[in-house]
N, CA, C and O of each residue as an XYZ file, in Angstrom:
608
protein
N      -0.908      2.199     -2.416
C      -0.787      2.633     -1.036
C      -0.117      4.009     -1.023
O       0.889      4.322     -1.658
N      -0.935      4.889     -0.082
C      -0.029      6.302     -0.201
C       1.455      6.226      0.455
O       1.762      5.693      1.521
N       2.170      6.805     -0.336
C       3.681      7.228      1.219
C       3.303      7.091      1.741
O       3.140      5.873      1.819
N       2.475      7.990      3.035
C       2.457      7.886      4.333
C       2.422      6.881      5.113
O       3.241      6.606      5.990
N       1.093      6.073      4.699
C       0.660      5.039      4.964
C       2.042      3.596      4.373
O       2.158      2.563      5.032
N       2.799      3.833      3.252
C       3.931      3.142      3.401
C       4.911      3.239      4.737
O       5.386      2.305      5.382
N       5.061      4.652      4.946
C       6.136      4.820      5.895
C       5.631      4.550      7.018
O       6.237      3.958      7.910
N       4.334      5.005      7.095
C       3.682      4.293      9.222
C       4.201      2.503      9.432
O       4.648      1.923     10.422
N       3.944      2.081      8.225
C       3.731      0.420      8.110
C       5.658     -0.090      8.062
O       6.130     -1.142      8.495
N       6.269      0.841      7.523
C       7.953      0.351      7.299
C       8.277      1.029      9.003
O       9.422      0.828      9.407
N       7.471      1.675      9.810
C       8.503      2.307     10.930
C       7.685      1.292     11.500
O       8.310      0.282     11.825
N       6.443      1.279     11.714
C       6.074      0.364     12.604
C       6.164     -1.223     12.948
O       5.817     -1.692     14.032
N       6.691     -1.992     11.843
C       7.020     -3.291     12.050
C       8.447     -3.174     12.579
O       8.771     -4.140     13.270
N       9.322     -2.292     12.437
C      10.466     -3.039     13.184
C      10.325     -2.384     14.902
O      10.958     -2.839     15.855
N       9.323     -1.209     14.968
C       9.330     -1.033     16.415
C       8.039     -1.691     17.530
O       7.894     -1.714     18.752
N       7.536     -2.001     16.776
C       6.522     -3.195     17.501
C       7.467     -4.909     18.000
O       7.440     -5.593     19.023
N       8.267     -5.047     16.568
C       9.110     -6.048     17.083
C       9.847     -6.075     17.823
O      10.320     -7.154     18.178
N      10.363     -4.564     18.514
C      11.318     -4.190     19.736
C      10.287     -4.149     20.795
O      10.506     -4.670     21.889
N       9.211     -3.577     20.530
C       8.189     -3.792     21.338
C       7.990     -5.147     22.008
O       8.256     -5.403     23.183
N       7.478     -5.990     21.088
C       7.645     -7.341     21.329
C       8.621     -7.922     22.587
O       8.417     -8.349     23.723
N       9.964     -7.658     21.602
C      10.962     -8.569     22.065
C      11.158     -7.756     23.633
O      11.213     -8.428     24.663
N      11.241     -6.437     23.650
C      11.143     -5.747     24.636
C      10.396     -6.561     26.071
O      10.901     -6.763     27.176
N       9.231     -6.861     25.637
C       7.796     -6.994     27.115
C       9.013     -8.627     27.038
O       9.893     -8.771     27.886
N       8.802     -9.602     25.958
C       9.576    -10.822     26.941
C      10.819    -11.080     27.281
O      11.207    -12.209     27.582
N      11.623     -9.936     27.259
C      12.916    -10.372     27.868
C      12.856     -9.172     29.272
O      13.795     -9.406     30.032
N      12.267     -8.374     29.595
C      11.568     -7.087     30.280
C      11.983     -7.846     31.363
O      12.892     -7.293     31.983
N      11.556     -9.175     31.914
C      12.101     -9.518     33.934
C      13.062    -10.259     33.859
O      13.486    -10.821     34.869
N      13.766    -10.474     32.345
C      15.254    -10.924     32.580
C      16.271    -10.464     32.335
O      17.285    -11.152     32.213
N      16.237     -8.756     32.161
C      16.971     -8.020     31.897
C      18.268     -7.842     32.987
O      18.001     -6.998     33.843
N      19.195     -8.264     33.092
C      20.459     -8.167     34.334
C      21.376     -7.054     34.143
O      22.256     -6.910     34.992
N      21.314     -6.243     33.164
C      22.584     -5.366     32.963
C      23.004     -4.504     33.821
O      24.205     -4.274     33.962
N      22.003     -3.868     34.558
C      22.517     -3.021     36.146
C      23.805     -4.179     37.241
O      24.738     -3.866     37.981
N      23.225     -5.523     36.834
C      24.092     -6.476     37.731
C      24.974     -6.579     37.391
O      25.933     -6.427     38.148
N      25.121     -6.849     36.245
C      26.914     -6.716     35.324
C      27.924     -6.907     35.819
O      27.615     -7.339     36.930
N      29.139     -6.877     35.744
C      30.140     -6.326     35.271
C      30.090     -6.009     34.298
O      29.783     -6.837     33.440
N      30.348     -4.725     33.950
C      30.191     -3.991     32.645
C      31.665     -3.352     32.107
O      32.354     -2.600     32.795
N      32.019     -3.816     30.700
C      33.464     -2.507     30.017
C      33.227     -1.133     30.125
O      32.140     -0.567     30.018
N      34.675     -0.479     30.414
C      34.292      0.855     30.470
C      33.756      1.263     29.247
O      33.720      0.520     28.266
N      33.283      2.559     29.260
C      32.252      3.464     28.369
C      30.779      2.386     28.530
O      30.032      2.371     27.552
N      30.517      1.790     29.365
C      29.133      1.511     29.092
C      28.143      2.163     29.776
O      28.020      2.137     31.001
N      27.312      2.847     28.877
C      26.252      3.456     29.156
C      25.325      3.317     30.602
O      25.569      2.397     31.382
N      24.236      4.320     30.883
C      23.197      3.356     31.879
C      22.085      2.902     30.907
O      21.800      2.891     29.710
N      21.623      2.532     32.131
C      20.317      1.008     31.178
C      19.193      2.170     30.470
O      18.543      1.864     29.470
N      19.108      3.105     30.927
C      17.910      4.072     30.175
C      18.591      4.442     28.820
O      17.881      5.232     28.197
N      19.481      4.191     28.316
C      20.342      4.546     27.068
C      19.535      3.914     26.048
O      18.917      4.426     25.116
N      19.656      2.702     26.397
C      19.264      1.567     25.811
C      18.269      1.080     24.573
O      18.558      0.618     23.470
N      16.714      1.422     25.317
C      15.264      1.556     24.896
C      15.408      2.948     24.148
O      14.722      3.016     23.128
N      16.095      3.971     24.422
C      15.662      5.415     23.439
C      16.924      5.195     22.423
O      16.787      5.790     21.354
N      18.024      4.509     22.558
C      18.819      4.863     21.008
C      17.985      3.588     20.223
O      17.686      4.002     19.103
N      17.677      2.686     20.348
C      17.209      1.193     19.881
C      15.789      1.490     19.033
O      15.397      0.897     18.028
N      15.133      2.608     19.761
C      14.128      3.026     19.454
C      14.340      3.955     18.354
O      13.824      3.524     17.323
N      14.799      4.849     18.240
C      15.372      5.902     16.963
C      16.107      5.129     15.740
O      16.122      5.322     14.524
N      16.835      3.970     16.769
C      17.825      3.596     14.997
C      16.022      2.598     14.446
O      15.378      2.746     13.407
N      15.813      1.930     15.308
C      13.879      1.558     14.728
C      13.569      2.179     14.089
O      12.978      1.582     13.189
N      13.605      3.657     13.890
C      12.326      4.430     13.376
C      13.458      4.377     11.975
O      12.970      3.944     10.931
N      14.996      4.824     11.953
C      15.401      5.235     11.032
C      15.693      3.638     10.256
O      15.934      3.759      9.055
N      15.698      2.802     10.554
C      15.102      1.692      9.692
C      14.095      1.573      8.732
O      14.184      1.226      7.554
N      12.842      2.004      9.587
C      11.745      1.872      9.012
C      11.616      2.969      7.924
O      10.931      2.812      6.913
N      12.410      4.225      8.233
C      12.546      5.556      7.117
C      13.121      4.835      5.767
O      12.736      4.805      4.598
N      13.954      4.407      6.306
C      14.995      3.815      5.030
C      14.408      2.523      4.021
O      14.726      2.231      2.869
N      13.440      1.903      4.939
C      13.301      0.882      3.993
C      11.791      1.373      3.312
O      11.063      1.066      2.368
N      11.838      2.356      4.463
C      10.072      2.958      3.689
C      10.471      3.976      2.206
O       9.710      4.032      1.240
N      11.737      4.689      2.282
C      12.149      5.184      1.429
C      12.414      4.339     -0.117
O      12.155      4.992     -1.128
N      12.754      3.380     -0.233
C      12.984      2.069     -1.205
C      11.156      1.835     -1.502
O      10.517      2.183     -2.495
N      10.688      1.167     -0.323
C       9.423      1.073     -0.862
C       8.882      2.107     -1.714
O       9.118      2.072     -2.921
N       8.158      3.052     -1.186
C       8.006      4.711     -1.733
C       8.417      4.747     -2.917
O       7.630      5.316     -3.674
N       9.396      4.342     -3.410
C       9.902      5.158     -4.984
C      10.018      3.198     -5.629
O      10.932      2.924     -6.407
N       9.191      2.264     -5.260
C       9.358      1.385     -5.894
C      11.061      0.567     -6.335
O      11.366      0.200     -7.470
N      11.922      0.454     -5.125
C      12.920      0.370     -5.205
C      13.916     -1.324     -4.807
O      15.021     -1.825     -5.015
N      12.492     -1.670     -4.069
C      12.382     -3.172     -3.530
C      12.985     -4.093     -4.344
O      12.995     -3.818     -5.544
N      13.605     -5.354     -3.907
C      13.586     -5.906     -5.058
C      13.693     -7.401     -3.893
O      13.334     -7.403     -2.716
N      14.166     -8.327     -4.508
C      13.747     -9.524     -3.680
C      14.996     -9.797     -2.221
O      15.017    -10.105     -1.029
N      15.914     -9.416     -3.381
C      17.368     -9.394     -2.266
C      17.432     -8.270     -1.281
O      18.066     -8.375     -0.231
N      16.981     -7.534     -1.514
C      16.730     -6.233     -0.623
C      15.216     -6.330      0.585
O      15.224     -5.607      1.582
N      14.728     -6.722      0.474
C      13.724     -7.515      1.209
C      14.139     -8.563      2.564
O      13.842     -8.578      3.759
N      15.019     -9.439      1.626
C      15.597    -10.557      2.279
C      16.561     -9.930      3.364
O      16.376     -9.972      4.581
N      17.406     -9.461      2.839
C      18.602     -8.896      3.825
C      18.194     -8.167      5.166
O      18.765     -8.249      6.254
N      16.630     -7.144      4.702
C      16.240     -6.150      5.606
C      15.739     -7.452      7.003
O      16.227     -7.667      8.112
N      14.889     -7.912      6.459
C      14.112     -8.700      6.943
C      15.172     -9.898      7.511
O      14.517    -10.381      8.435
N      16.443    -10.630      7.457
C      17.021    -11.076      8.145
C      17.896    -10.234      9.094
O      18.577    -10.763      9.973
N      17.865     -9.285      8.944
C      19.018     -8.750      9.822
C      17.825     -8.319     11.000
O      18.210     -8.438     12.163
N      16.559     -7.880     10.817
C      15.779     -7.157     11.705
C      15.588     -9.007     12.464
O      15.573     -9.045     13.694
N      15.496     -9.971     11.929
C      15.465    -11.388     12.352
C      16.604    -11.294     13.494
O      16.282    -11.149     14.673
N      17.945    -11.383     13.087
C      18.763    -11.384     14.059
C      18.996    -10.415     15.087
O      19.691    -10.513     16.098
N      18.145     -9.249     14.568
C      18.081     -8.164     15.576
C      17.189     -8.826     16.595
O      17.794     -9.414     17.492
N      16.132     -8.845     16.630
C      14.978     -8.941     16.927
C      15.507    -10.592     18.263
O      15.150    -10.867     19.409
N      16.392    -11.212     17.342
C      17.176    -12.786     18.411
C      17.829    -12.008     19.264
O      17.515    -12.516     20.340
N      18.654    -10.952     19.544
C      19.992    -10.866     19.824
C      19.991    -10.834     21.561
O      20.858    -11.225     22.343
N      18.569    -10.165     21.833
C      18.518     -9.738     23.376
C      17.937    -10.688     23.904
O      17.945    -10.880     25.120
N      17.342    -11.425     23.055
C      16.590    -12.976     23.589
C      17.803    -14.065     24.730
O      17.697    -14.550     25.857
N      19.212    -14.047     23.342
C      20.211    -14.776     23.648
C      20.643    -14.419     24.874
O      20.696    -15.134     25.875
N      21.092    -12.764     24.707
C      21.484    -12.044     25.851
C      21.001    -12.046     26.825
O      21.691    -12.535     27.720
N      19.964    -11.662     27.123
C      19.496    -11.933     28.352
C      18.025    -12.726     28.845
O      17.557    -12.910     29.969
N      17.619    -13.032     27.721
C      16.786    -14.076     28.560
C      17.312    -15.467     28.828
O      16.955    -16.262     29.698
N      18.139    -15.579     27.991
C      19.067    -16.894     27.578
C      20.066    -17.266     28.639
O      20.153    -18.254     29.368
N      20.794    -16.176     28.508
C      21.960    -15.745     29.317
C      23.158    -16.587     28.629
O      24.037    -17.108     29.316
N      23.133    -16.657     27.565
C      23.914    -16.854     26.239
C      25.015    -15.853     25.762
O      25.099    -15.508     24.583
N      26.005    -15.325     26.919
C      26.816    -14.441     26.298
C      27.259    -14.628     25.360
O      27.045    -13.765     24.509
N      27.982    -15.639     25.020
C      29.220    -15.854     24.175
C      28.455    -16.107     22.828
O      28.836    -15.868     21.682
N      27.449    -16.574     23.202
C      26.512    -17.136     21.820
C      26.279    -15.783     21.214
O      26.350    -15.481     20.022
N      25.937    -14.884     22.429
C      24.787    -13.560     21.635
C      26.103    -12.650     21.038
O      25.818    -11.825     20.170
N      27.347    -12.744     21.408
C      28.630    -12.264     20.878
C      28.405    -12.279     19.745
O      28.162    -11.345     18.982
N      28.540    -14.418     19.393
C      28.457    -14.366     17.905
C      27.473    -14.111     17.257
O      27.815    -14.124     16.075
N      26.792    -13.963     17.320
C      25.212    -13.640     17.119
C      25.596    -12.097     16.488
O      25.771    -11.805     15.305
N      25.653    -11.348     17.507
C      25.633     -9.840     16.971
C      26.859     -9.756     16.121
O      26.568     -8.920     15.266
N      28.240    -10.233     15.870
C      28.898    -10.162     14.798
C      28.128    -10.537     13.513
O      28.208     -9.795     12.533
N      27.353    -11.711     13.482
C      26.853    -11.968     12.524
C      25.724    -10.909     11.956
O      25.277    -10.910     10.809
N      25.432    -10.174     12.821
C      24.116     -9.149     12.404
C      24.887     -8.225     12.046
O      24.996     -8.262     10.820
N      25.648     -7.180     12.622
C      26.680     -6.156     12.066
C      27.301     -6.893     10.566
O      28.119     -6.218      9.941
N      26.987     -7.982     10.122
C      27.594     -8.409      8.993
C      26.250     -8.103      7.748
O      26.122     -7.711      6.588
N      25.535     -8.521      8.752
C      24.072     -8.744      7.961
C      24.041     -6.628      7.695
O      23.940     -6.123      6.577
N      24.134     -5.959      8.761
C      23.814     -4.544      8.627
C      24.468     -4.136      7.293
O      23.876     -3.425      6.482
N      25.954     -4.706      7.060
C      27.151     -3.693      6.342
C      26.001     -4.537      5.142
O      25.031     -3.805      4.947
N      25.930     -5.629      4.478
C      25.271     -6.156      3.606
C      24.211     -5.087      3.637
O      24.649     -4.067      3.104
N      22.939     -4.947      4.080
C      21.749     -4.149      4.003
C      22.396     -2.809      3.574
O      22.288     -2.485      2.392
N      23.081     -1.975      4.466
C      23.740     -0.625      4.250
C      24.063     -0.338      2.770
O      23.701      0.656      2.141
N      25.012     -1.665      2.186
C      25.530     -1.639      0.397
C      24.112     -1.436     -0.260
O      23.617     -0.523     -0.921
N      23.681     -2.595      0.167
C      22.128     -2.626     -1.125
C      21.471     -1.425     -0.830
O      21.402     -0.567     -1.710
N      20.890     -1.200      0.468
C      20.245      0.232      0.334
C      21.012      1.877     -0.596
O      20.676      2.922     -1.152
N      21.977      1.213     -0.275
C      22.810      2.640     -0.585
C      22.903      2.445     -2.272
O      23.006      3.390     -3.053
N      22.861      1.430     -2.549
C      23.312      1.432     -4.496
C      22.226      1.913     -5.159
O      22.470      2.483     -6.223
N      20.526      1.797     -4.640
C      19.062      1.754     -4.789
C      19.179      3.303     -4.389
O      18.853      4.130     -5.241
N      19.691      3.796     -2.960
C      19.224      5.104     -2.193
C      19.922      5.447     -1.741
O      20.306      4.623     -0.911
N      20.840      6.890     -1.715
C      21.681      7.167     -1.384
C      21.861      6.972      0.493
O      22.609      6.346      1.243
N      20.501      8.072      0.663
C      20.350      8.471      1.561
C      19.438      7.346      2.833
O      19.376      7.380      4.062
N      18.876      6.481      1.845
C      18.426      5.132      2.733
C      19.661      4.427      3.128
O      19.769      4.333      4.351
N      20.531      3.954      2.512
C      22.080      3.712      3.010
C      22.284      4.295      3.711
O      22.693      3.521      4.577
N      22.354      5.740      4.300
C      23.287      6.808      5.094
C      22.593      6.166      6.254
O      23.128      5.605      7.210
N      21.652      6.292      6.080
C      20.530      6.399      7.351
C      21.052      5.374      8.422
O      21.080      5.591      9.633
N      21.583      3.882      7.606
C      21.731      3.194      8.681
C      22.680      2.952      8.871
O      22.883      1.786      9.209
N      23.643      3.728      8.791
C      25.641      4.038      9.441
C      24.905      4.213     11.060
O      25.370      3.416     11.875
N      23.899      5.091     11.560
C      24.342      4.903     13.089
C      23.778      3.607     13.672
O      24.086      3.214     14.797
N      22.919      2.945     12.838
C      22.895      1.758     13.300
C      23.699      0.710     13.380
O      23.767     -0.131     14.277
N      24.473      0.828     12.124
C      25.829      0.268     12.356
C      27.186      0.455     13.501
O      28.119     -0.204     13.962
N      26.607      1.752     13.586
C      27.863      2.028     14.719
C      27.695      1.642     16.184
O      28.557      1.475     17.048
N      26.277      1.535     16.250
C      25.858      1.151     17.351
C      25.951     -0.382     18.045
O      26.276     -0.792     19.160
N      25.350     -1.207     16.402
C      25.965     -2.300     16.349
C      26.712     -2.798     16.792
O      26.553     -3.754     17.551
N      27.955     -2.231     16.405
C      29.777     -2.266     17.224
C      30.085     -1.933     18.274
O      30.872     -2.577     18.968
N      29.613     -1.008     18.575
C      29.649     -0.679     20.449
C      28.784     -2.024     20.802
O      29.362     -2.348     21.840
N      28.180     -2.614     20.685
C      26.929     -3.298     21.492
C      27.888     -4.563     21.274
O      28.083     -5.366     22.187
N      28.351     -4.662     20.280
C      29.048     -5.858     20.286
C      30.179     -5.461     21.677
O      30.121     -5.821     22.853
N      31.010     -4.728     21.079
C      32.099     -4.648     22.494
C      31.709     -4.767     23.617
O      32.320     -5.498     24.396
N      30.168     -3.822     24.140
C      29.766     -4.176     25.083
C      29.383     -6.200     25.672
O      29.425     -6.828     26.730
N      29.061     -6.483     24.285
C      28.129     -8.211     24.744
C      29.745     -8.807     24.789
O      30.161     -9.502     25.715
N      30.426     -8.465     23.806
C      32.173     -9.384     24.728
C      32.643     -8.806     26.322
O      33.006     -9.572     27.215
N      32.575     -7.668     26.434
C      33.207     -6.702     27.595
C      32.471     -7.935     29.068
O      33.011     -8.358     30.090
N      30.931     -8.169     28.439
C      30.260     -8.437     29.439
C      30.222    -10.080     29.856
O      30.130    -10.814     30.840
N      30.360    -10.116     28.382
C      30.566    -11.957     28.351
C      32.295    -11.879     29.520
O      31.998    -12.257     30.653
N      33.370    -11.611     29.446
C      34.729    -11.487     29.809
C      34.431    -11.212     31.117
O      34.907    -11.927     32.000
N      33.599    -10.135     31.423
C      33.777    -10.146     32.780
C      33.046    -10.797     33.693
O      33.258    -10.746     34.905
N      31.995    -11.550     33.046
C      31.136    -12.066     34.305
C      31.122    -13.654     33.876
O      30.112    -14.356     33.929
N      32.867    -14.251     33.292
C      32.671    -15.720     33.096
C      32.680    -16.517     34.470
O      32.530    -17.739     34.476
């Protein structure tokens, strides 16, 4: 398979799955209703950073693929954490599972720092890539407690 055609196929499965998850949680989205913690964003924030750390996912793991870097544990990790990604807004708001989707996203920011090591020991720069996803991670968490707290 050429690069290219690696990297269309590594960006495009995790943003079709936002895609996805996107259209069925789309008329149960409540966050304008909120109570929301301070520093929280507006709702158009949302879909365009979610969408970029997507693409730089798909860079990073397309980067590993590309130079033959895969290995079984590195697979696994990518592919569960994009799993719990892919749960997290389900809980949140179609669910309306705050406290659940709390723990939920701690557990994925756990799953990220895991992915982040392995990518980074394989690729320097496939590791780097997903620090802002990680950071984002952590805000989103503060936000899903901020929101769980205020609207018990």
């Amino acid at each position: 398979m050429s690069k290219f055609k690696i990297y269309l196929t590594s960006i495009l499965v995790p943003v079709l799955i936002e895609g996805v998850v996107g259209f069925l949680i789309s008329g149960s989205i409540d966050y304008n209703s909120l109570n929301r913690p301070p520093l929280s964003p507006p709702s158009i924030t949302f879909p365009i950073v979610w969408t970029i750390l997507y693409i730089l996912m798909g860079i990073s793991y397309g980067m590993l693929k590309s130079n033959n870097l895969l290995d079984s544990k590195i697979s696994s990790i990518y592919y569960l954490q994009l799993f719990f990604n892919a749960l997290w807004p389900i809980a949140f708001f179609l669910l309306k599972w705050r406290l659940f989707a709390f723990i939920w996203i701690i557990i994925l920011a756990i799953l990220i720092i895991i992915m982040i090591a392995r990518f980074y020991e394989k690729h320097k720069t496939a590791g780097l890539l997903q620090i802002p996803y990680l950071i984002w991670t952590l805000f989103a968490t503060y936000l899903n407690f901020g929101v769980y707290w205020l609207n018990r």
